[in-house]
LOVEXDO-742873 format. One record per residue (C-alpha): residue in one letter; x negated, y, z; residue number from 1. Coordinates in steps of 0.02 Angstrom, whole numbers, padded with zeros to 5 digits, always signed. Example, Ala and Ser with C-alpha at 12.3 -4.5 7.8 and 13.67 -1.06 7.14 Angstrom:
2
   code        x        y        z   pos
      A   -00615   -00225   +00390     1
      S   -00684   -00053   +00357     2
END
This chain:
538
   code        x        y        z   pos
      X   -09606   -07620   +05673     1
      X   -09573   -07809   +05756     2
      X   -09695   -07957   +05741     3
      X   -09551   -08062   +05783     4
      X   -09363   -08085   +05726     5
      X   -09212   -08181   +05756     6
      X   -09080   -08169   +05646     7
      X   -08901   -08264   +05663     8
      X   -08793   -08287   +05514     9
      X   -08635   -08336   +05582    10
      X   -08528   -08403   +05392    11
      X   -08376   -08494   +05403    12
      X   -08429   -08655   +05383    13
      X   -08593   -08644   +05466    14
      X   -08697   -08539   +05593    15
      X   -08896   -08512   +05499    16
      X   -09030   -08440   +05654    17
      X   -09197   -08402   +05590    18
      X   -09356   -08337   +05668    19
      X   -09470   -08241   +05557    20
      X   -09655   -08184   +05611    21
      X   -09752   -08037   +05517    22
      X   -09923   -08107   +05491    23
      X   -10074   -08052   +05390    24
      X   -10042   -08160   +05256    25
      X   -09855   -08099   +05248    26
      X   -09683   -08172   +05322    27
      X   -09688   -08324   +05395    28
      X   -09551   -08435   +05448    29
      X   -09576   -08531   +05621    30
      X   -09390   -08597   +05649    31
      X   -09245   -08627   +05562    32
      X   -09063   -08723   +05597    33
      X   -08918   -08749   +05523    34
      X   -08778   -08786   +05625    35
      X   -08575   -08827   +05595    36
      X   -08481   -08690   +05649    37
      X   -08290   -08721   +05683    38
      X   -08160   -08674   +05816    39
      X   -08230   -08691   +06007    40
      X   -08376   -08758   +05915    41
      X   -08494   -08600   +05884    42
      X   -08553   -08570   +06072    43
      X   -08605   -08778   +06066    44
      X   -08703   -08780   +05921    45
      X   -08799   -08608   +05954    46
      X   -08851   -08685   +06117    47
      X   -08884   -08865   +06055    48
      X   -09006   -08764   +05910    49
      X   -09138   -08753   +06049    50
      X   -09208   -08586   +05984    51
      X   -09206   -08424   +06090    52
      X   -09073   -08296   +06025    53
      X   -09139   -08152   +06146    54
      X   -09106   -07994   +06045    55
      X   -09048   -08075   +05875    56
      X   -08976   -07977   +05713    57
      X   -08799   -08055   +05654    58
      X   -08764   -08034   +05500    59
      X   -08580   -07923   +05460    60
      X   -08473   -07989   +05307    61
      X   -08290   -07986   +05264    62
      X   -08151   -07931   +05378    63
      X   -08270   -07889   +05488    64
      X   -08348   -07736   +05407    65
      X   -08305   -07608   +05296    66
      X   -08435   -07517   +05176    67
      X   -08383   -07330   +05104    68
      X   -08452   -07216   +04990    69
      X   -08485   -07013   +05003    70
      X   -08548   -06890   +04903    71
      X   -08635   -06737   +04993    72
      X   -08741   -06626   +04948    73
      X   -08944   -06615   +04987    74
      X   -08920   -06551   +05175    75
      X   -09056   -06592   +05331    76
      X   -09035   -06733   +05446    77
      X   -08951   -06642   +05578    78
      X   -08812   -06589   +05461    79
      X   -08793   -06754   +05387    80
      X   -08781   -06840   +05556    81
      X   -08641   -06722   +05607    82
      X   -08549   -06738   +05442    83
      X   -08558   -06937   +05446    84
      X   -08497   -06913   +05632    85
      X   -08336   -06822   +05582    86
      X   -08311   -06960   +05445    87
      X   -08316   -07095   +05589    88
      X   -08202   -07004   +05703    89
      X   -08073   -06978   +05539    90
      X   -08085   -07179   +05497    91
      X   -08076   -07223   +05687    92
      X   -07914   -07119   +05709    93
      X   -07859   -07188   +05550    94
      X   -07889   -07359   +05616    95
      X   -07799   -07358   +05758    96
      X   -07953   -07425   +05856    97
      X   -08150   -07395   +05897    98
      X   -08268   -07403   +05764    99
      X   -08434   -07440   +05776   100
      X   -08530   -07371   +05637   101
      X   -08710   -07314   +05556   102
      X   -08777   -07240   +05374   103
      X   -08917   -07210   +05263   104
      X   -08950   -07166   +05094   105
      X   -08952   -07230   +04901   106
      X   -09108   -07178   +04798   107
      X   -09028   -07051   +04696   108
      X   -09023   -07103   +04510   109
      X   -08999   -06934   +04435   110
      X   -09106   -06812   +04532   111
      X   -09030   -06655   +04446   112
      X   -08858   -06695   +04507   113
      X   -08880   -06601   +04650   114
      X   -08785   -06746   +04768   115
      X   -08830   -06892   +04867   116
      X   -08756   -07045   +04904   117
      X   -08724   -07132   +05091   118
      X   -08695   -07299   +05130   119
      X   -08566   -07290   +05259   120
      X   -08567   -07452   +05349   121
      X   -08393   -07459   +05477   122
      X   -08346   -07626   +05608   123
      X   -08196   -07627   +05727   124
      X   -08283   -07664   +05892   125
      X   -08182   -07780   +05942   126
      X   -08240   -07889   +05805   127
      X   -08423   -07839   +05864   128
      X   -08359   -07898   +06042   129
      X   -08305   -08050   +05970   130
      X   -08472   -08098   +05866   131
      X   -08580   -08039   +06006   132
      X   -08475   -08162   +06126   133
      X   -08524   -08307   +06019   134
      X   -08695   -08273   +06022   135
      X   -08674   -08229   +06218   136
      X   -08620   -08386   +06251   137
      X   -08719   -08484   +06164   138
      X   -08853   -08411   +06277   139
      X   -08928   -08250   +06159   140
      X   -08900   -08058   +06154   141
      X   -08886   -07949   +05993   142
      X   -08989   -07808   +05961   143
      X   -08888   -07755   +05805   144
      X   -08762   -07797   +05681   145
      X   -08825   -07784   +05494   146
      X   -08715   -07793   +05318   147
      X   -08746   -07959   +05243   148
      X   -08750   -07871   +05063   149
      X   -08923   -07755   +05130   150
      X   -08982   -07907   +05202   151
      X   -08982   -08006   +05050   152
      X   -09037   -07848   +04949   153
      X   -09181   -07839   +05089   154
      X   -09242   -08018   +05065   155
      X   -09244   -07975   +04876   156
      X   -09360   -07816   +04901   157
      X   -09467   -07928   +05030   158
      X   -09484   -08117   +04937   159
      X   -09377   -08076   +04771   160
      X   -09439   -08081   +04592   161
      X   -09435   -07895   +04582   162
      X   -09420   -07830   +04387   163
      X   -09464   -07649   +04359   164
      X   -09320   -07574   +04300   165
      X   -09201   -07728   +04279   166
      X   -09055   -07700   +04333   167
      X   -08998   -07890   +04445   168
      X   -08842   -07941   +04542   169
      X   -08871   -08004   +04681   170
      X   -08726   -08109   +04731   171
      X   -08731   -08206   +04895   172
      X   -08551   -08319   +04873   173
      X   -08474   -08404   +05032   174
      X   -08339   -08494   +05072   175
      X   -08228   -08356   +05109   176
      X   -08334   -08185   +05078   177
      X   -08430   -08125   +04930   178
      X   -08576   -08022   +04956   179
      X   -08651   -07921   +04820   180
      X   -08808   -07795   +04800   181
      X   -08844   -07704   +04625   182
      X   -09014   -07681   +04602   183
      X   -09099   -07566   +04465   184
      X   -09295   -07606   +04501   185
      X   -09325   -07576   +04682   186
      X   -09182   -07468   +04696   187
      X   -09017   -07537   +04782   188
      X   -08858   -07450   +04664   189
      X   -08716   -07500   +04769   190
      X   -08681   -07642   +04919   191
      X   -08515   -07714   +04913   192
      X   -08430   -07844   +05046   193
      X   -08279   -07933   +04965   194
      X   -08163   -08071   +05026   195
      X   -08121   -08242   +04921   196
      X   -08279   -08336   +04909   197
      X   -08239   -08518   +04857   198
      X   -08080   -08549   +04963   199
      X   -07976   -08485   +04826   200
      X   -08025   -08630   +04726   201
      X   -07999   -08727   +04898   202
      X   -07838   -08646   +04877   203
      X   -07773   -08674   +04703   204
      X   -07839   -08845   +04714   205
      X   -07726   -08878   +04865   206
      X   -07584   -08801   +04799   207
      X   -07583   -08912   +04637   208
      X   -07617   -09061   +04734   209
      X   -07510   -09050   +04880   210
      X   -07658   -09070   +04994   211
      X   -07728   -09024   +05150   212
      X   -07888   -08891   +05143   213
      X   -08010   -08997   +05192   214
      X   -07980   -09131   +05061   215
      X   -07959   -09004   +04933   216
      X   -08122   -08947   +04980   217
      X   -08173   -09131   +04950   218
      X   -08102   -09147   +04793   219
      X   -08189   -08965   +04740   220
      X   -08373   -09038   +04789   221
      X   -08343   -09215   +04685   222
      X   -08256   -09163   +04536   223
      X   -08246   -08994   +04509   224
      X   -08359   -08948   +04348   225
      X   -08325   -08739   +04308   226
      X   -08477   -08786   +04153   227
      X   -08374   -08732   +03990   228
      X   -08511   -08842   +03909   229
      X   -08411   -08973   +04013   230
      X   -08241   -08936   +03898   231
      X   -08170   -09104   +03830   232
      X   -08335   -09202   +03914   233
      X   -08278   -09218   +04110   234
      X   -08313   -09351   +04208   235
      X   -08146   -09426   +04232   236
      X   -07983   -09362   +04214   237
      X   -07961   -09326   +04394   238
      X   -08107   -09205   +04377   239
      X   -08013   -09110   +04221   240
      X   -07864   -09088   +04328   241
      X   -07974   -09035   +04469   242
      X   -08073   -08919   +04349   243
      X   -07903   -08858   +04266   244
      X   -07827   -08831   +04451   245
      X   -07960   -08700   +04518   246
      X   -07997   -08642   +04344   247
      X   -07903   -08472   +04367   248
      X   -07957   -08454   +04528   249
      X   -08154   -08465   +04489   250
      X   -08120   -08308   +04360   251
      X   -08113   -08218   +04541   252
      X   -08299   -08239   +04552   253
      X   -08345   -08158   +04384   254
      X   -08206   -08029   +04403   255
      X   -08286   -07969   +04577   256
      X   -08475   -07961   +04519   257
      X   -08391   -07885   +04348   258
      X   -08293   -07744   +04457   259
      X   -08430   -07732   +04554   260
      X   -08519   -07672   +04386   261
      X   -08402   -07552   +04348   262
      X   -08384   -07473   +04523   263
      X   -08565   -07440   +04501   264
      X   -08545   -07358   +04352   265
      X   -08430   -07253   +04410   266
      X   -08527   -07222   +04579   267
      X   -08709   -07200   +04485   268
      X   -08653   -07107   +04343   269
      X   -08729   -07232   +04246   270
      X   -08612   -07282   +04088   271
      X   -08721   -07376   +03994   272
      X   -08769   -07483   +04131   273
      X   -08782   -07672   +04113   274
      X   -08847   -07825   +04168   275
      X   -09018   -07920   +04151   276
      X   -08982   -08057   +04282   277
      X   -08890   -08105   +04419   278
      X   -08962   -08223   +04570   279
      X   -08858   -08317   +04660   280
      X   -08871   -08373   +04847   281
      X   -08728   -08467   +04974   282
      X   -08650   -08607   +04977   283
      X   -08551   -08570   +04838   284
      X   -08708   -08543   +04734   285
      X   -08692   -08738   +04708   286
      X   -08543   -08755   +04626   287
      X   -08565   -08875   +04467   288
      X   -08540   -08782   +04323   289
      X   -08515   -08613   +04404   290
      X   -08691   -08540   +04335   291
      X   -08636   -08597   +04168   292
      X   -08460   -08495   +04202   293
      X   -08530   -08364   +04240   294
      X   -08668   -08343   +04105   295
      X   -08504   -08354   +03982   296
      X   -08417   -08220   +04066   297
      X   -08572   -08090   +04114   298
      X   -08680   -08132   +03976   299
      X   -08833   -08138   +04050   300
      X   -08974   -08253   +04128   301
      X   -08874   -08349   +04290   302
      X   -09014   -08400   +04408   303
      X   -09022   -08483   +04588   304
      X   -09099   -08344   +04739   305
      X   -09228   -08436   +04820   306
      X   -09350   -08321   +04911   307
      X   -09411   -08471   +05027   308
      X   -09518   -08511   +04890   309
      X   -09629   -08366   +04943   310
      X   -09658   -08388   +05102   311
      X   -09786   -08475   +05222   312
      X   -09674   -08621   +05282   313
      X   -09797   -08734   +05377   314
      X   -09766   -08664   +05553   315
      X   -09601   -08745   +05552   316
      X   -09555   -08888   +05655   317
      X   -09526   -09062   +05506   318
      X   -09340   -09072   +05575   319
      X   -09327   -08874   +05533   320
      X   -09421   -08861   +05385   321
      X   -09304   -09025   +05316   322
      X   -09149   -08909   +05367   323
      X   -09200   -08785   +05284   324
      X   -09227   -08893   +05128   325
      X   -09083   -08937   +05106   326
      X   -09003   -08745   +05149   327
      X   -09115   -08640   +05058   328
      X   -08982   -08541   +04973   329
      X   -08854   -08524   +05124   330
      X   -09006   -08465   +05236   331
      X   -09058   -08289   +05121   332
      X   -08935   -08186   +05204   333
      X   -09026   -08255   +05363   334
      X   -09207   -08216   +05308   335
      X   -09125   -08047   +05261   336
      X   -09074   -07998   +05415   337
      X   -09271   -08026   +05494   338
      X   -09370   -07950   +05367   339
      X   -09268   -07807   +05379   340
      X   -09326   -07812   +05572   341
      X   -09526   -07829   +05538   342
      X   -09533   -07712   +05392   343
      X   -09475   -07551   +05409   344
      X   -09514   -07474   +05244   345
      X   -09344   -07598   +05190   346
      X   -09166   -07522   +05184   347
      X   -09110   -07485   +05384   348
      X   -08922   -07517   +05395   349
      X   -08892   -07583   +05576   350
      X   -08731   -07545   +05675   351
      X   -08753   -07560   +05860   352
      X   -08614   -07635   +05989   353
      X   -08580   -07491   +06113   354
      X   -08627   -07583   +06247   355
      X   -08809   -07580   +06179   356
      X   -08793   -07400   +06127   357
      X   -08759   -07344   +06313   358
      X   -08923   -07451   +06376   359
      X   -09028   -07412   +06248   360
      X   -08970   -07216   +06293   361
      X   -08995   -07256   +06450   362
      X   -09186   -07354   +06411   363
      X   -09231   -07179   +06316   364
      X   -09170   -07070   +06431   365
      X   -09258   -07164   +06578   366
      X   -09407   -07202   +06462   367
      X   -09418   -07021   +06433   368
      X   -09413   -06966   +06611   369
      X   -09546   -07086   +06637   370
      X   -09646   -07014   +06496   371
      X   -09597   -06842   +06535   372
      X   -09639   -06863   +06737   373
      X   -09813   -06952   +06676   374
      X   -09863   -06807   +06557   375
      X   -09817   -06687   +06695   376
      X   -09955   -06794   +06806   377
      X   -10090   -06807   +06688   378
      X   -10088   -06625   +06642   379
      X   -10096   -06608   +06849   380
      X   -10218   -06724   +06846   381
      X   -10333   -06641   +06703   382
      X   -10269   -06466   +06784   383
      X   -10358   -06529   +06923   384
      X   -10502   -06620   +06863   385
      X   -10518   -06441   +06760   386
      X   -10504   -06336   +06890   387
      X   -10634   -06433   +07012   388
      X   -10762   -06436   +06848   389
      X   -10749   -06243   +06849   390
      X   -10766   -06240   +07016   391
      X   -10922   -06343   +07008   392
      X   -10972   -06252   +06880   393
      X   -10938   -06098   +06952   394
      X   -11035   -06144   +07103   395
      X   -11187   -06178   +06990   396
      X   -11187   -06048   +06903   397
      X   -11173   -05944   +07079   398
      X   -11354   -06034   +07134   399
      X   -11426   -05996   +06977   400
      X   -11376   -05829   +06965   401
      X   -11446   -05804   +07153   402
      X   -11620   -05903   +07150   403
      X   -11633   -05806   +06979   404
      X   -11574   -05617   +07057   405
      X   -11722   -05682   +07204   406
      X   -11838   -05741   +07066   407
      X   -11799   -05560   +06988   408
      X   -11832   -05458   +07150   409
      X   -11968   -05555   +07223   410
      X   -12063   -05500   +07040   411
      X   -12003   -05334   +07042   412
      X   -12066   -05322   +07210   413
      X   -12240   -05383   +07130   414
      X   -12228   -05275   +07006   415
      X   -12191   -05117   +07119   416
      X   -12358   -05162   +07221   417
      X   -12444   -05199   +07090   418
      X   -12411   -05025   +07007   419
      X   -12454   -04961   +07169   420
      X   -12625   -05027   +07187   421
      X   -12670   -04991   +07019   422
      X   -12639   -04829   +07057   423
      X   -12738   -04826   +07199   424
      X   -12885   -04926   +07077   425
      X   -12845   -04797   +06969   426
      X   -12884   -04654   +07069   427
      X   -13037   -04729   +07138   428
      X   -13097   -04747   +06945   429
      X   -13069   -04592   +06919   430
      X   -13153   -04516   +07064   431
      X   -13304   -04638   +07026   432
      X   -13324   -04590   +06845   433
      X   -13298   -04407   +06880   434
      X   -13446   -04429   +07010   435
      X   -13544   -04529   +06894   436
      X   -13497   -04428   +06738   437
      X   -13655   -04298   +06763   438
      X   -13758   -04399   +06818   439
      X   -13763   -04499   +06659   440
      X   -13788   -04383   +06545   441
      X   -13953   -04291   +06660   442
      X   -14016   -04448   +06649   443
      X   -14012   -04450   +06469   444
      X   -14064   -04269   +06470   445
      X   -14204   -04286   +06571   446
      X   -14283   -04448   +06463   447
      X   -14274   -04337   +06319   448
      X   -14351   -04187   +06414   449
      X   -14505   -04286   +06475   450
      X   -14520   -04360   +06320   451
      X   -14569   -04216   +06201   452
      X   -14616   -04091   +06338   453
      X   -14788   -04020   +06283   454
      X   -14918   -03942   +06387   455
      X   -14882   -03748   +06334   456
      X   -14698   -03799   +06419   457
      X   -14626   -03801   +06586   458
      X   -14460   -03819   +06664   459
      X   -14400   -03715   +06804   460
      X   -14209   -03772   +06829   461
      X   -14102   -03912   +06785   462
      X   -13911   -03898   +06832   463
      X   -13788   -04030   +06795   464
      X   -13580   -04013   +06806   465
      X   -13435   -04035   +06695   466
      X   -13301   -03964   +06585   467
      X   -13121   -04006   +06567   468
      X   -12949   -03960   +06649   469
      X   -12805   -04048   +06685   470
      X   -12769   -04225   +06608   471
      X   -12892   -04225   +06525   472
      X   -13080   -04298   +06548   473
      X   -13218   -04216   +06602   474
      X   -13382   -04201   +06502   475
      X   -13548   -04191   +06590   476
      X   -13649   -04029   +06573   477
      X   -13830   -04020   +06562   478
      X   -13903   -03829   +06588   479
      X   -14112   -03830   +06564   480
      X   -14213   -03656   +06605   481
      X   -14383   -03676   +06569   482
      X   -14537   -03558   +06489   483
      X   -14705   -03569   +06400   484
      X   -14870   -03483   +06376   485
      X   -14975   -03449   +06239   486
      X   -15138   -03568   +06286   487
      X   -15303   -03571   +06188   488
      X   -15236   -03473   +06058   489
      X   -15071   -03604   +06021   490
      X   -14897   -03484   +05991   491
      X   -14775   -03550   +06127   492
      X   -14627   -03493   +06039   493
      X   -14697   -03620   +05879   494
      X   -14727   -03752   +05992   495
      X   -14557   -03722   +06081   496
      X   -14463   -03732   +05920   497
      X   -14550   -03865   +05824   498
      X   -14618   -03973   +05938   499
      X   -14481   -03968   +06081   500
      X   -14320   -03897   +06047   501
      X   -14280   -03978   +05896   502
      X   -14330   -04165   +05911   503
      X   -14245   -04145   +06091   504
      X   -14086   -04079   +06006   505
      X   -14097   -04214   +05879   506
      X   -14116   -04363   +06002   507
      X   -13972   -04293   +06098   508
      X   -13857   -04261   +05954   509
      X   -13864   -04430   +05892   510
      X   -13804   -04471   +06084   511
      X   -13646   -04375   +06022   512
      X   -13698   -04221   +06124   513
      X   -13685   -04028   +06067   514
      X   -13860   -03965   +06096   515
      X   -13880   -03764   +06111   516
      X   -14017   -03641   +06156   517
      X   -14061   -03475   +06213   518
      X   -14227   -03426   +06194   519
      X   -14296   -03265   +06236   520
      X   -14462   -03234   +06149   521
      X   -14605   -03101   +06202   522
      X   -14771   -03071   +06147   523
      X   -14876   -03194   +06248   524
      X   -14733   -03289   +06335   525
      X   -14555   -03379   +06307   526
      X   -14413   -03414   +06413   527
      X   -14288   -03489   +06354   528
      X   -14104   -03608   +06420   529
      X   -14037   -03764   +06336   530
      X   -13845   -03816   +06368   531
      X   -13829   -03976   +06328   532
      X   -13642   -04029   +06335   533
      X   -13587   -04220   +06318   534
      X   -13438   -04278   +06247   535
      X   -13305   -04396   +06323   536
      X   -13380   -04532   +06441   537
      X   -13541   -04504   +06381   538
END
């Protein structure tokens, strides 16, 4: 979508260039001019407009176009684009020249049809030569050629009183055109481009007179009055006669927006359609009376288009903004044409010279090279900038994985020799505590023996080992030999038994040793061995 337009409305009896800017606040109009346009006199007054005309839209109307109609059913984009293709070729050969051409859709009004509806719009390009000359020389370029009828239904959509639902005419009336867009709410019905426009009262007013065009155009602005209200009240007699002169002829207005009606009934489907208003815009629009005429004949409210009184007008220069005062209704097809540039959810017709359809091939093929040959760079480029982060990363991950596999093997390494000297420790333990293991548990033995030893009592060998095989621990071994006598009448084997033996095997048993004994009584005597056997580490 454009911030900026320039649109050139080139009418019979005057050239209308307007620049439009999109804005936050909506359209806003920064220049405007209205300039006579005759023979040999077009190039002068585009260039004596001082406004730029680089890439302007001119408005298409009368001989100049042609609009057509087809039906076709629902297809893609593709397939329409080659059907509306063929259609060209068929008119062009038809012609007898080149045609110039482009399409787009109606919003269907009866959605279970089945069918849809293209706006073919069709100019000899010779006659876009010829309009893009003009605006050539008076120092411009055109960027596309649009349908005055969208254009004025565009400026409607864009600055119109919109009326859900109501169905308006939108008739745009010049001096030798007629431009016309039905609208049903926001939906355009049908866009039609006829000729006649106010010269055929120019005409018939000549004719009666026996005068030249240009004063019957004279007499048409002073005393022409089309007001039936006006019946039997005119000015002056003069004006009757003038009046009575182009009265036939001004039934050519009503007839085309009244055929207009019915070729849209026919087109939509729609039988019962009719009309809520009709808004005019042109230079025709000002015809005294005419509104009244036509309110007579259509039966409906007749009002004056004026869309200007929407818009933010302040940017525009005082000699501008008092042009466009006094052109507000010849300059709609004008504001049209740019809003249809800086708002592209409006109705796209635009037909395109050929000479701007071979550049602006040639801008998208180059521009797409260009894109294509940068795209091809910057995935290089991130290819690149991928490939050297993986090989960074890569290299990282290399050094980490090595001062961890050395951080791994150095501990293994201190693990291994640490096993090994534990084993060695180990070993050393072992040999320590088997070498201590007896020697702890005679010297518990031997407390206990010299403890409750009594006199009668004496010990004749003490041997100390171990038991155990294998894995498993040793436990120390106490073997005691002793005997006793029978002194001053005290029994040794009594005092053996009850005063040695058994508080020795008691102590030693709460030690956690296993306490036995062999005693071998005789009459005066007793000899007798104790095995004392530790457990575990004891």
């Amino acid at each position: 979508m454009a911030n900026k337009a320039t649109a050139v409305d080139l009418g019979s009896h005057s050239a209308k260039v307007l620049i439009a800017e999109a804005g936050k606040h909506g359209v806003k109009v920064v220049r405007f001019a209205g300039l006579p346009r005759g023979e040999g006199e077009a190039a002068v007054s585009l260039r004596q407009a001082g406004i730029p005309l680089a890439a302007s839209l001119c408005g298409l109307s009368g001989r100049d176009m042609t609009l057509r109609y087809s039906q076709v059913p629902p297809t893609p984009d593709w397939q329409l684009r080659n059907l509306m293709d063929l259609e060209i070729q068929d008119l062009a050969q038809q012609s007898g020249g080149t045609l110039s051409a482009d399409y787009n859709l109606l919003p269907a009004q009866d959605p279970e049809a089945g069918v849809e509806t293209v706006l073919l719009a069709l100019a000899k390009d010779e006659a876009l030569e010829r309009l893009q000359g003009e605006i050539t020389s008076g120092g411009g370029s055109v960027a596309a050629f649009v349908p005055n009828c969208t254009a004025l239904y565009n400026a409607y959509l864009k600055c119109g009183p919109v009326e859900a639902d109501a169905v308006v005419c939108l008739a745009n009336i010049g001096h030798e055109t007629i431009d016309i867009a039905l609208v049903k709410g926001t939906d355009l019905l049908i866009a039609r481009n006829l000729s006649g426009g106010t010269k055929v009262l120019d005409d018939a007013i000549g004719a009666s007179f026996n005068v030249s065009g240009r004063k019957a155009e004279a007499l048409k602005k002073d005393l022409l009055d089309l007001d039936p209200q006006s019946r039997g009240r005119y000015a002056s007699g003069q004006a009757e006669k003038v009046t009575m002169a182009a009265g036939g002829a001004a039934q050519s207005i009503s007839a085309a927006i009244q055929s207009s009606l019915s070729f849209c009934k026919m087109q939509t489907k729609i039988a019962d359609l009719r009309l809520d208003k009709v808004l005019l815009s042109g230079g025709g629009a000002r015809l005294r009376g005419l509104r009244g005429m036509l309110r007579e004949a259509l039966r409906c409210p007749i009002e004056l288009f004026d869309p200007f009184a929407n818009l933010d007008l302040s940017a525009l220069p005082a000699a501008d903004a008092e042009q466009l005062q006094a052109m507000r209704h010849e300059a709609v097809v004008a504001l049209g044409l740019a809003v249809g540039r800086l708002d592209d959810t409006l109705y796209s017709l635009e037909i395109l010279p050929e000479a701007v359809k071979k550049r602006l091939r040639f801008q998208q093929r180059t521009v797409w090279n260009i894109l294509a040959g940068a795209i091809a760079v910057g995935v290089l480029a991130l290819v690149a900038v991928d490939a050297k982060k993986s090989v960074e990363t890569a290299q990282m991950r290399t050094s980490a994985l090595r001062r961890e596999s050395s951080s791994i093997t150095q501990t293994h390494q201190t693990a291994t020799e640490a096993i090994e000297a534990n084993k060695v420790e180990r070993a050393i333990v072992d040999h320590l505590a088997t070498q201590a293991l007896p020697g702890n548990g005679l010297l518990r033995t031997m407390r206990a023996v010299g403890k409750y030893l009594p006199p009668e009592l004496w010990i004749t060998k003490i041997d100390v080992g171990g038991v155990g095989q294998g894995s498993q621990k040793k436990r120390p071994v106490v073997k005691i030999e002793g005997g006793g006598k029978e002194v001053n009448g005290v029994n040794a084997s009594r005092v053996f038994q009850e005063d040695f033996y058994s508080p020795l095997r008691r102590e030693l048993e709460q030690s956690g040793a296993k306490v036995t004994v062999e005693p071998t009584p005789k009459a005066d005597s007793i000899q007798f061995k104790i095995t004392v056997e530790f457990g575990e580490g004891k």
